[in-house]
Every structure is written in structure tokens, then in C-alpha cells.
C-alpha positions as a Markdown table, in Angstrom:
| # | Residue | x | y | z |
|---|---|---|---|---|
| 1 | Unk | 0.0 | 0.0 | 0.0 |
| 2 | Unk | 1.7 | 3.7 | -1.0 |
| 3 | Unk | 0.9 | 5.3 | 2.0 |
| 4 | Unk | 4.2 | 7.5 | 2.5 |
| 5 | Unk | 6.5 | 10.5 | 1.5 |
| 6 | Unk | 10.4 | 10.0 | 1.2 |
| 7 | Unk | 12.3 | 12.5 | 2.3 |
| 8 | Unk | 14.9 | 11.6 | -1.1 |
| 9 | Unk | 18.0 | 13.9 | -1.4 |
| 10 | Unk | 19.9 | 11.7 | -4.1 |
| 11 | Unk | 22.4 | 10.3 | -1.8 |
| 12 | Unk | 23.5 | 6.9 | -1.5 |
| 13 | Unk | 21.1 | 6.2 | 1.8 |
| 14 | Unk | 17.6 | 8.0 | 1.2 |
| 15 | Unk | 18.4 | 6.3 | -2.6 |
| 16 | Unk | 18.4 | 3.1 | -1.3 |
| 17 | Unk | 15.2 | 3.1 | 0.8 |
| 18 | Unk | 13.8 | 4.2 | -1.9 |
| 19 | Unk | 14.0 | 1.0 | -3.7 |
| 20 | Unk | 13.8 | -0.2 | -0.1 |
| 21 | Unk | 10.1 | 0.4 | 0.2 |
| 22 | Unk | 8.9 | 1.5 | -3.4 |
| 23 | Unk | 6.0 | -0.7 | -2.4 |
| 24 | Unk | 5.1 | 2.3 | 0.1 |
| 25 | Unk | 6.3 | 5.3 | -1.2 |
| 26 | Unk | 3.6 | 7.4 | -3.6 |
| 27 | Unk | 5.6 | 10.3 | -4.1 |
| 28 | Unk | 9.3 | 11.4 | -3.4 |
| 29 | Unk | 10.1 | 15.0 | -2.1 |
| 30 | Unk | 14.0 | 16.5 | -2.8 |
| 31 | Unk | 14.6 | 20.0 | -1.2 |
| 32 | Unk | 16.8 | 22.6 | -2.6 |
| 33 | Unk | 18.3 | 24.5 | -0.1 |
| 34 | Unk | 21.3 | 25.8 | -1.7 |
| 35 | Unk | 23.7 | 23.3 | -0.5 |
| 36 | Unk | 27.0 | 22.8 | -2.6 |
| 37 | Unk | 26.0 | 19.5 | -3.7 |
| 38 | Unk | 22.4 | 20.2 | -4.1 |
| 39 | Unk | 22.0 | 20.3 | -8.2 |
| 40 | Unk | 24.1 | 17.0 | -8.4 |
| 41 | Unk | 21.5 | 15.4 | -5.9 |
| 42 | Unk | 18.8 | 16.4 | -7.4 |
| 43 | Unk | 19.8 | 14.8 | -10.7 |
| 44 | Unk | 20.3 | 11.8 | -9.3 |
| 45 | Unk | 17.0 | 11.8 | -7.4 |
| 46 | Unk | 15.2 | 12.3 | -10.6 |
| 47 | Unk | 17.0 | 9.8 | -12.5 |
| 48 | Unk | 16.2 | 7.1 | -10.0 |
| 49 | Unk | 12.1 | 8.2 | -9.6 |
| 50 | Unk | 12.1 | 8.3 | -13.1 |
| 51 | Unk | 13.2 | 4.8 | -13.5 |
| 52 | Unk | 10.9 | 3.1 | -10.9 |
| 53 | Unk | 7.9 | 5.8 | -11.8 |
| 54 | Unk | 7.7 | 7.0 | -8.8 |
| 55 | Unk | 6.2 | 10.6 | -8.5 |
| 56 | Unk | 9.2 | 13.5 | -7.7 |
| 57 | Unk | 8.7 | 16.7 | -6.1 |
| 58 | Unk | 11.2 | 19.4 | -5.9 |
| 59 | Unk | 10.7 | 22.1 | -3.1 |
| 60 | Unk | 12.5 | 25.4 | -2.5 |
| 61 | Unk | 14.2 | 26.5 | 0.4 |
| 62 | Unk | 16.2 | 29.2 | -0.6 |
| 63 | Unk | 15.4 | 30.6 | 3.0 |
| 64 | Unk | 18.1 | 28.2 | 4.6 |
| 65 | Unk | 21.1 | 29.3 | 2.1 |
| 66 | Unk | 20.0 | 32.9 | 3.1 |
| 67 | Unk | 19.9 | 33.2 | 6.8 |
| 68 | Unk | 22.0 | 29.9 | 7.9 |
| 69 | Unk | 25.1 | 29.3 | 8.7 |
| 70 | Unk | 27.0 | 26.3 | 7.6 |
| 71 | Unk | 30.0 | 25.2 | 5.3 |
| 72 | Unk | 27.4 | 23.1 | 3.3 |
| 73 | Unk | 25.9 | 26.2 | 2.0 |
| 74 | Unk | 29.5 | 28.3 | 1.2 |
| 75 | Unk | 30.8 | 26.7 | -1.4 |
| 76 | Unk | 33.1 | 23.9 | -1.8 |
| 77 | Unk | 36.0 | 25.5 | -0.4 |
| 78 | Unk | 34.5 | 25.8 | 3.2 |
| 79 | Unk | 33.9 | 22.1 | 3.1 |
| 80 | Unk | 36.4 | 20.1 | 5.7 |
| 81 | Unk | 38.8 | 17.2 | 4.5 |
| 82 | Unk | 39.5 | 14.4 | 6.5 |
| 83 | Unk | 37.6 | 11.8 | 8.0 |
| 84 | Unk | 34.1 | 11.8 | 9.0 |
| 85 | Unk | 34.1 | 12.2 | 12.6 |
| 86 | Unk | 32.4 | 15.1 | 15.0 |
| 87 | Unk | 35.0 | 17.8 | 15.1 |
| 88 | Unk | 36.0 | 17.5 | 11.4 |
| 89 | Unk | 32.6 | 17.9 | 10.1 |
| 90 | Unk | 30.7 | 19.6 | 12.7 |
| 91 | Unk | 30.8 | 22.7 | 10.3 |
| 92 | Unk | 28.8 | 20.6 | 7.7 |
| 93 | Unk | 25.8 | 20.6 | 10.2 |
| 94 | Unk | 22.7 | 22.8 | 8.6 |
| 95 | Unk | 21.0 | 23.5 | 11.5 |
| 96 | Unk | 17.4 | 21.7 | 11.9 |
| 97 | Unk | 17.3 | 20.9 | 8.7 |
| 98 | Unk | 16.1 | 17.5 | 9.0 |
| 99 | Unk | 13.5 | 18.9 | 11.4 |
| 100 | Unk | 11.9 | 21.8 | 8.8 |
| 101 | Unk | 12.1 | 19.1 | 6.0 |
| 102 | Unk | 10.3 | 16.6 | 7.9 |
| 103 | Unk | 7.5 | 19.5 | 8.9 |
| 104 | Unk | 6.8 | 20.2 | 5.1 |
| 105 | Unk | 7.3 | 16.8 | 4.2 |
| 106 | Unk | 4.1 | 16.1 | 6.5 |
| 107 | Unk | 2.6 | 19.1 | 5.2 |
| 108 | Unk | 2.6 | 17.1 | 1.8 |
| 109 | Unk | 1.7 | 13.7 | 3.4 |
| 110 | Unk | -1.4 | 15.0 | 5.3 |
| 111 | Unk | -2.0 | 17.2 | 2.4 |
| 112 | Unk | -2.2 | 14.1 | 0.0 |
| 113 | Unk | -3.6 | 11.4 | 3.0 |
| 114 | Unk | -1.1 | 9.9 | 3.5 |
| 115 | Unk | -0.1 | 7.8 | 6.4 |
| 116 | Unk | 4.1 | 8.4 | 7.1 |
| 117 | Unk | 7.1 | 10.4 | 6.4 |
| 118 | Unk | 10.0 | 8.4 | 5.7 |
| 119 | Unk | 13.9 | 9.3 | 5.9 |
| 120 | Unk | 16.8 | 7.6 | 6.0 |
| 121 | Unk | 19.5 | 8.9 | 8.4 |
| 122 | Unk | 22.1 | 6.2 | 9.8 |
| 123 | Unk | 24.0 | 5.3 | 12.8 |
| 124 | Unk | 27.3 | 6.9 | 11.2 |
| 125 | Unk | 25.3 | 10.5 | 11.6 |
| 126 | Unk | 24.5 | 10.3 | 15.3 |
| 127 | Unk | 27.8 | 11.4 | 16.6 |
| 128 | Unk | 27.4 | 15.1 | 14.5 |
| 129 | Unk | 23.9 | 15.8 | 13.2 |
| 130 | Unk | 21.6 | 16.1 | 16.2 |
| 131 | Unk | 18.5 | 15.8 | 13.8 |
| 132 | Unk | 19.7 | 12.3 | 13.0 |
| 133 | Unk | 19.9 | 11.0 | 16.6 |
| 134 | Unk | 17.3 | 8.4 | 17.3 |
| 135 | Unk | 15.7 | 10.5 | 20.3 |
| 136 | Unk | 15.0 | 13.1 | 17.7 |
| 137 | Unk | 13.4 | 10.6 | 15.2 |
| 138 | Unk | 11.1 | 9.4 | 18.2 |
| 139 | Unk | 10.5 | 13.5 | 18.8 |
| 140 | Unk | 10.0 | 14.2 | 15.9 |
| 141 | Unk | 7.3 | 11.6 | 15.2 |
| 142 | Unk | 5.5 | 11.9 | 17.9 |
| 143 | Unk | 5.6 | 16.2 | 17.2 |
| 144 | Unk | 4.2 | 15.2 | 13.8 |
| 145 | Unk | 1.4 | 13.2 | 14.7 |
| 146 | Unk | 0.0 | 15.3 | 17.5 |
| 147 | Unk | 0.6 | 18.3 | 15.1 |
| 148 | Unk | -2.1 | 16.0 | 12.5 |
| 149 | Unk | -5.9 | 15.5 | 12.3 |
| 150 | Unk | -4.6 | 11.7 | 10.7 |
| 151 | Unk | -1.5 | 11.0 | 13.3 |
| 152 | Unk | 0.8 | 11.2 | 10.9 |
| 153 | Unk | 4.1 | 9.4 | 11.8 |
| 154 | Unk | 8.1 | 9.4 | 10.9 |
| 155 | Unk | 9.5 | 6.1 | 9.6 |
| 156 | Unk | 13.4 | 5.8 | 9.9 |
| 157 | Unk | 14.4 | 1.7 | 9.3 |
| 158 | Unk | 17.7 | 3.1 | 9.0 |
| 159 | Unk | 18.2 | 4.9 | 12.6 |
| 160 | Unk | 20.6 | 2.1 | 14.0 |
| 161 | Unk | 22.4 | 0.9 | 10.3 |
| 162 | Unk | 25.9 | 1.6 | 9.5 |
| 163 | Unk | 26.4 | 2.9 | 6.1 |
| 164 | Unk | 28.0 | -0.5 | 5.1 |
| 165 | Unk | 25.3 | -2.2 | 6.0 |
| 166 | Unk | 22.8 | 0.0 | 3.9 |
| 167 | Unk | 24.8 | -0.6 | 1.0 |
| 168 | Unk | 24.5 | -4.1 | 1.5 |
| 169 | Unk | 21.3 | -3.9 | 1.6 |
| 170 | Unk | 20.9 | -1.9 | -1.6 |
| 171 | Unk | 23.4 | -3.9 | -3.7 |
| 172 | Unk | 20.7 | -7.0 | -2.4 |
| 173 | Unk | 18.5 | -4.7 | -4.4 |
| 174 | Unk | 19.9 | -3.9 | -7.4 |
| 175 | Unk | 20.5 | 0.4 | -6.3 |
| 176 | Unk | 22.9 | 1.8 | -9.2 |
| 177 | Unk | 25.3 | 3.4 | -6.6 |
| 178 | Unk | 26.8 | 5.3 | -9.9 |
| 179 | Unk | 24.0 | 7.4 | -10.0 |
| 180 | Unk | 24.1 | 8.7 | -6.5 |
| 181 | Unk | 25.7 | 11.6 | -5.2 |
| 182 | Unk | 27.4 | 12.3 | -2.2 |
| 183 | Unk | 30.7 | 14.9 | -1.8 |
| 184 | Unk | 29.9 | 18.0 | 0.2 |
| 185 | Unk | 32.0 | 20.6 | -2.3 |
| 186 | Unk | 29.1 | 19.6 | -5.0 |
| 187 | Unk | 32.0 | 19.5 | -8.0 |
| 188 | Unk | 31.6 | 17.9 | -11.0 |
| 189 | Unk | 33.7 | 15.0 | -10.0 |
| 190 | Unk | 33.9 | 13.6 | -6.2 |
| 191 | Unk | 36.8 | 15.0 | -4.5 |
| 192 | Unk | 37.7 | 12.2 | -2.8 |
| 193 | Unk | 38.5 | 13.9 | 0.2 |
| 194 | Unk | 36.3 | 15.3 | 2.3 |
| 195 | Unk | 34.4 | 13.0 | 4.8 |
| 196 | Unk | 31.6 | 12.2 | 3.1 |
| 197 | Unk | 33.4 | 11.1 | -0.1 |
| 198 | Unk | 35.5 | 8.9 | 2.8 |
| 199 | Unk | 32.4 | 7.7 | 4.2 |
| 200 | Unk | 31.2 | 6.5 | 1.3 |
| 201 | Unk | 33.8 | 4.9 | -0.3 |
| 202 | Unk | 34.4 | 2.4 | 3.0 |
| 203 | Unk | 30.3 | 1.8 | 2.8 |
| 204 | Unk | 31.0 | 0.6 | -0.4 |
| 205 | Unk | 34.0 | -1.1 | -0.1 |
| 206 | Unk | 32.2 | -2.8 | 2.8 |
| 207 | Unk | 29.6 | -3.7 | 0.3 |
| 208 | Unk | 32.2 | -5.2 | -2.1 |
| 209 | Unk | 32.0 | -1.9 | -4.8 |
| 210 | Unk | 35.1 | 0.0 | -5.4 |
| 211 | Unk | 34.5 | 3.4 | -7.0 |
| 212 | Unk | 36.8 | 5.3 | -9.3 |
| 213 | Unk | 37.1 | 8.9 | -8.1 |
């Protein structure tokens, strides 16, 4: 039963839930907020909606590249290199931005009556994204369901996976990693350098995939 709106940035995690639960998802939301990496995402998000015909919304949030502060939204030279750990990319964090995507993303779900939100943050993002942490999902959800006439709720399968083990998961399902995007300076090619390019490339090793940078 399609009863539920992915939160789908493009990247290699909401990507794979995606296929994940295509059996539940009726329509797939991608924000632009002016990130670096944003554009690339984007392209990738359509692509992969396009190929399993899933509906793909595209909402604007220029507000958040206006008034906050993060190396995500300053261009790729503010972006850290190193490994993905709390000091080194605690500059990265945009701040609440899971929690105002997840408000408008149940704006669309009650709007559409539907039953759940769905994102896919990991274990790996605990440590520097507060609005990834599993007492925010369980916040968050129950926020959004008192805050609807239908109880709306948050899914999150992911909360408690490594990134590894999410790409495991999608090779299991056949997810193109190719045709996801994930480096924080949002360059043409992946730097290879920064931590998310390191975190993926070890989730994907772990998977057995080595990708040329």
C-alpha cells in the first residue's frame, strides 16, 4: 500500500530506501536549499524516480542558504577534508534541517492522505547531526502526529544501520550506486576527500564496490 513521502536527497542512503520500500512510497520529495551538492542530488533523485515511476517533487528552500550558517551552504572551499568524525565535520551541520524538512514533508503527506514520512539517516550520523539521533526521530514523530488531524508518523528503518550495512542492503536490491551523489564541495567529480566522499567509499568497499574517483 503507497501510504508514505520519502524524504529523497539523491544520496546513496535516502536512494536506497527508496527501492527499499517502493512498495510504500507514492511520491518522493527532494529539497533545494542551496547546498553545494544540491543540483548533483537532485539529478540523481530524478533519474532514480524516473526509473521506478515514482512521483518526484522538488521544493524550495532558498530561505536556509540565506539566513544559515553552515560550510554546506559556502561553497566547496569551506567544506572540511578528513575523516568523518564530530570535530572535522561539525561545520557541515545545517542546523534543523532535517527537522523543517520533515515538517513540510508532512505538510505534503497529510495534504495528499497519507499515512508516514520516511527518511533515512544512519547510525554513522549520530555522533554530528543532532536531527539524525534516534531520540530526535522518536520527537520528531510523535511532534508530527500530535501536530495532525490523521496522526501522521516518521518512519526511519535506518536509525541504527551503518552505512555499510545500507549498502549491502541496496546492492541485495539492485540500487545503481553510480547514480548517487554524495561529496559536500558539489564538484563535478567527487573529490575524494572530504568525509563524506571517505564515508562513502568504506560503505561501499564494505559492500564489495570499489569506485573510481
Amino acid at each position: 500500500m503507497k501510504d508514505s513521502v520519502l524524504i529523497l536527497s539523491g544520496g546513496m542512503d535516502s536512494t536506497t530506501l527508496l527501492y527499499d520500500c517502493l512498495d510504500r512510497i507514492a511520491v518522493a520529495v527532494t529539497f533545494d536549499y542551496g547546498s553545494n551538492h544540491n543540483r548533483r542530488e537532485i539529478e540523481c533523485a530524478r533519474y532514480h524516480c524516473r526509473k521506478l515511476g515514482v512521483e518526484h517533487l522538488v521544493i524550495e528552500l532558498g530561505f536556509m542558504s540565506k539566513y544559515f550558517s553552515s560550510s554546506l551552504l559556502e561553497g566547496a572551499d569551506a567544506i572540511p577534508e578528513g575523516n568523518y568524525d564530530d570535530e572535522n565535520m561539525k561545520s557541515t551541520v545545517v542546523p534543523f534541517r532535517n527537522g523543517i524538512m520533515l515538517s513540510v514533508a508532512a505538510g505534503v503527506a497529510e495534504s495528499r492522505g497519507l499515512k508516514h514520512v520516511m527518511m533515512a539517516n544512519h547510525g554513522g550520523d549520530h555522533a554530528i547531526y543532532p536531527d539524525c539521533r534516534p531520540e530526535f526521530v522518536r520527537n520528531m514523530s510523535a511532534a508530527i502526529a500530535a501536530g495532525t488531524y490523521d496522526g501522521i508518523t516518521l518512519v526511519a528503518p535506518y536509525t541504527n544501520m551503518t552505512k555499510g550495512e545500507i549498502a549491502v542492503r541496496g546492492v541485495s536490491l539492485g540500487v545503481d550506486y553510480s547514480r548517487t551523489y554524495s561529496c559536500y564541495k558539489g564538484e563535478e567529480k567527487p573529490c575524494g576527500k572530504c568525509g563524506t566522499c571517505r564515508e562513502r567509499a568504506e560503505a561501499l568497499a564494505f559492500a564489495g564496490i570499489k569506485e573510481e574517483v
